[in-house]
C-alpha beads as a LAMMPS data file, in Angstrom:
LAMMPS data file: protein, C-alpha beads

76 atoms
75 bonds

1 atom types
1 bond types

-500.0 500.0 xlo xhi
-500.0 500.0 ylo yhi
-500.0 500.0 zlo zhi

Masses

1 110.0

Atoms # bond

1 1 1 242.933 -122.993 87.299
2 1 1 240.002 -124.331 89.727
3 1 1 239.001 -121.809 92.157
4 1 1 236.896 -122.300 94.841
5 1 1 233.624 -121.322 93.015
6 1 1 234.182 -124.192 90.560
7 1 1 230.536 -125.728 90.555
8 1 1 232.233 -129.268 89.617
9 1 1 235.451 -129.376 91.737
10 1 1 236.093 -129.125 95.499
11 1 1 239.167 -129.356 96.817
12 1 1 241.424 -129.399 99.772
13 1 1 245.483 -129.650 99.657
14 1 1 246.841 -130.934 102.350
15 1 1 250.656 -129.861 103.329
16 1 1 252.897 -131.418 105.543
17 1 1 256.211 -130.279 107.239
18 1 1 259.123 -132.857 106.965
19 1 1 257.075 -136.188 106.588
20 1 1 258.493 -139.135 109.375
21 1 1 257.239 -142.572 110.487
22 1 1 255.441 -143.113 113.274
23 1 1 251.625 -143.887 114.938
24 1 1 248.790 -141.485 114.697
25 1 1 249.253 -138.277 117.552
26 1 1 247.824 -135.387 118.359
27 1 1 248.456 -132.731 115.561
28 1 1 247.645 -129.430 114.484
29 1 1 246.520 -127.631 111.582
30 1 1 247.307 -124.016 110.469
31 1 1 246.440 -121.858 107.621
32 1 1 249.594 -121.120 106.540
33 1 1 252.831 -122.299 107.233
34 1 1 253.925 -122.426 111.093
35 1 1 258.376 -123.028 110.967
36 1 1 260.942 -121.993 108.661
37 1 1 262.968 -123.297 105.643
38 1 1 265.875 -123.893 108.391
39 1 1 264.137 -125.079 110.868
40 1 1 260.958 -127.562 110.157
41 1 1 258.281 -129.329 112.104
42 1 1 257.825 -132.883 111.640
43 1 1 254.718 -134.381 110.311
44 1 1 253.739 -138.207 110.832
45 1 1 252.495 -139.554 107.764
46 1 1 249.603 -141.440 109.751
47 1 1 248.607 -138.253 110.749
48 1 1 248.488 -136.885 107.553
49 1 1 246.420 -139.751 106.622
50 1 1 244.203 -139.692 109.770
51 1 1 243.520 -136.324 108.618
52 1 1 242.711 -136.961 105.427
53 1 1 240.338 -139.722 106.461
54 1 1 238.454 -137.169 108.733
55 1 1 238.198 -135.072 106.121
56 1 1 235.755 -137.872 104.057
57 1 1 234.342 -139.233 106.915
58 1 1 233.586 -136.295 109.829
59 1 1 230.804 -134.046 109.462
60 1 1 232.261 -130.753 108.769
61 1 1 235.695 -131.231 108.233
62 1 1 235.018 -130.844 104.583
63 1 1 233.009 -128.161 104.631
64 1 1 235.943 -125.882 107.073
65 1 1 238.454 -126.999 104.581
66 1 1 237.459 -126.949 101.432
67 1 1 238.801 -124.901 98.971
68 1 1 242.346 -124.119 101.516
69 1 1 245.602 -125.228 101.611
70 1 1 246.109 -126.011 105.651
71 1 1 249.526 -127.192 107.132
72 1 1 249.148 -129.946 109.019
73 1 1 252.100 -131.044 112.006
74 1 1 252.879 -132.557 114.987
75 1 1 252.208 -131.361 118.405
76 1 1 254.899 -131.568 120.617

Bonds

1 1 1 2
2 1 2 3
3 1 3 4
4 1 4 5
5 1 5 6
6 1 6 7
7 1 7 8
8 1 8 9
9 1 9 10
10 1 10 11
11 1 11 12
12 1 12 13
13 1 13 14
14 1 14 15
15 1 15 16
16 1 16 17
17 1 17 18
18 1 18 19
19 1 19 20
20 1 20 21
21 1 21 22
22 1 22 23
23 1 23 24
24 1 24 25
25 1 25 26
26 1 26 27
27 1 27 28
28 1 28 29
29 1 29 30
30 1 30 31
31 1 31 32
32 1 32 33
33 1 33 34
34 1 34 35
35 1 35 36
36 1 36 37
37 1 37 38
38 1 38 39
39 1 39 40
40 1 40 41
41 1 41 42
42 1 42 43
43 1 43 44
44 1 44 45
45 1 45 46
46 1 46 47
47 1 47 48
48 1 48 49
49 1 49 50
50 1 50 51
51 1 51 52
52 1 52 53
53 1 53 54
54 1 54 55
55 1 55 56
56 1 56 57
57 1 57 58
58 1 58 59
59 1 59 60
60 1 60 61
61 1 61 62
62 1 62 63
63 1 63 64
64 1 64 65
65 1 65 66
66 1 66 67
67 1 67 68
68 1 68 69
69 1 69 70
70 1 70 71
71 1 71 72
72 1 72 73
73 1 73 74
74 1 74 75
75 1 75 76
């Protein structure tokens, strides 16, 4: 297992809600889970990519991440 001490890995795992289609919007992201097995948020897979971008390309967005597991959805 690669923990976050791991002098040779860094990591960040993204999770999504129920994945749709759509153009990039405003979303949020949460350290752990935000709706229920019965009841899920949506999450646009641009977003999820937009995100994902940010966190290569934005100064910082790495660094708050790394090593968590944040939930990423819409904003309605």
């Amino acid at each position: 297992m690669v923990g976050t001490e791991d002098p040779h890995v860094r990591w960040v795992v993204v999770r999504p809600d129920t994945l749709r289609e759509g153009e990039v919007s405003a979303y949020a992201l949460h350290e752990h889970p935000v709706s229920s097995l019965f009841r899920p948020d949506d999450t646009r897979m641009s977003n999820v990519a937009d995100f994902m971008c940010d966190l290569a390309t934005a100064d910082g967005s790495w660094d708050e991440w790394a090593g968590r597991l944040p939930v990423i959805v819409d904003r309605t």
